[in-house]
C-alpha positions as CSV (number, residue, x, y, z in Angstrom):
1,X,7.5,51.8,168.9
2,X,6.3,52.4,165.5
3,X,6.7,50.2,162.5
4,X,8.9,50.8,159.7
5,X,5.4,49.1,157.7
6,X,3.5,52.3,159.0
7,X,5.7,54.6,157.1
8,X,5.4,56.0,153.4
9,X,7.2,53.9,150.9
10,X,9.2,57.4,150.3
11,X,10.3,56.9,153.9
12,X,11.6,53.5,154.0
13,X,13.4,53.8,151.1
14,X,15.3,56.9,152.7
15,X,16.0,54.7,155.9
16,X,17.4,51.7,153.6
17,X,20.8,50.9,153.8
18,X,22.0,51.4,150.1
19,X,24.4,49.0,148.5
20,X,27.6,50.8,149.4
21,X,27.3,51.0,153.1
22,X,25.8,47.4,153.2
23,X,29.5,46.4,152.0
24,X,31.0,48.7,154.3
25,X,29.2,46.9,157.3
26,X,30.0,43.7,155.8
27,X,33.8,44.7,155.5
28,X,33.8,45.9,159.3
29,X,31.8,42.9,160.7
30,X,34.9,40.7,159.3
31,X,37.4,43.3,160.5
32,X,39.4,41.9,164.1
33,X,39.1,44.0,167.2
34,X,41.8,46.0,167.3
35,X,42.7,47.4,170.7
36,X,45.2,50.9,172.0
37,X,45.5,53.0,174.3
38,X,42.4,54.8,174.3
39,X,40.2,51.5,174.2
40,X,42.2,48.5,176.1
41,X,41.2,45.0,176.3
42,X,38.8,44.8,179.3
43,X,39.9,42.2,181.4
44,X,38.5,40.1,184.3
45,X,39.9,42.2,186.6
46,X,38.9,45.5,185.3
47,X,35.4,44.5,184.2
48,X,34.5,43.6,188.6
49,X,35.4,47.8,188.8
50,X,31.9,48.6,186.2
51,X,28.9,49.7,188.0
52,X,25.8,49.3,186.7
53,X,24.5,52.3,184.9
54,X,20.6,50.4,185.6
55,X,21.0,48.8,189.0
56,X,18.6,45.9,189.3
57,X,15.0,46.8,190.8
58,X,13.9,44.3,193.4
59,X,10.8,42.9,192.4
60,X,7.4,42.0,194.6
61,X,7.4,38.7,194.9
C-alpha cells in the first residue's frame, strides 16, 4: 500500500479534503440514521439470514 508521504506535495493537496466537504462530513456524521423502504432496520432476525461474502478459512493448527 503506498503512502500518502511518497506522493508529490501537488498530489496530496489534490487528495485533501477542502474546508467545504470537511463540514459536510461533519454535518452527516451528526445526522440520525434514517431508515425506509429501500434500507430497513436490520434486525436480529434478519441479520441470522446474511451469509458471509468471505467464509472463514480453517487455519493449520
Amino acid at each position: 500500500m503506498a503512502s500518502t508521504a511518497d506522493f508529490p506535495y501537488e498530489v496530496r493537496q489534490e487528495l485533501a479534503f477542502t474546508e467545504k466537504e470537511r463540514e459536510e462530513l461533519e454535518r452527516a456524521r451528526t445526522m440520525p440514521i434514517s431508515f425506509d423502504e429501500d434500507c430497513p432496520e436490520t434486525t436480529p432476525e434478519r441479520a441470522l439470514k446474511f451469509k458471509r461474502v468471505n467464509p472463514v478459512r480453517k487455519t493449520a493448527q
